[in-house]
C-alpha atoms as one frame of an Amber mdcrd trajectory, in Angstrom:
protein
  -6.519  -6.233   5.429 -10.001  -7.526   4.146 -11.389  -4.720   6.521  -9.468
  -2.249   5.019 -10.083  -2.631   1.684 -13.870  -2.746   2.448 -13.551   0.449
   4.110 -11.963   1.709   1.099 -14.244   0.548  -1.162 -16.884   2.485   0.848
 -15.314   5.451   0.894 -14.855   5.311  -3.464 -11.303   5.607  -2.680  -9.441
   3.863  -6.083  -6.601   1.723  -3.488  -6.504  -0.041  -0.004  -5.761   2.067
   2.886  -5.421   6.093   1.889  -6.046   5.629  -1.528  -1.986   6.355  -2.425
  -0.721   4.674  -5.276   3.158   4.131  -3.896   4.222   3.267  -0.850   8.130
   2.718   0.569   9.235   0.115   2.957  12.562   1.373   5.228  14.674  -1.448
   7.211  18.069  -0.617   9.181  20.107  -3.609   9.493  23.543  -3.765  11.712
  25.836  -1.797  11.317  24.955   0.617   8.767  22.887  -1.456   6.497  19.623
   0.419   4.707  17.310  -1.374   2.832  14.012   0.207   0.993  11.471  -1.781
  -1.427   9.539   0.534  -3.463   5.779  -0.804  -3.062   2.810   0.379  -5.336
  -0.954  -0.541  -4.291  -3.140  -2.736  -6.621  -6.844  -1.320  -7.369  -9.526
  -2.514  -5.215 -11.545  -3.828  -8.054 -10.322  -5.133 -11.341 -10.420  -2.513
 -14.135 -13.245  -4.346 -17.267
């Protein structure tokens, strides 16, 4: 993750990863259980 966020931070992108601001987190359970956490990305650097 430290990687990642260094490559960000490279790049001038604002967020880990693709520089997205939400993200969404899918699990099927059994039977017909759906669960989905609705994630959004801190900034790579504190805002002063």
């Amino acid at each position: 993750m430290e990687e990642m966020r260094q490559r960000s931070e490279e790049k001038g992108l604002g967020t880990s990863g693709e520089d997205l601001e939400w993200g969404l987190v899918v699990g099927y359970g059994p039977g017909i259980t759906l669960e989905a956490i609705l994630l959004r990305a801190l900034p790579n650097k504190a805002i002063r």
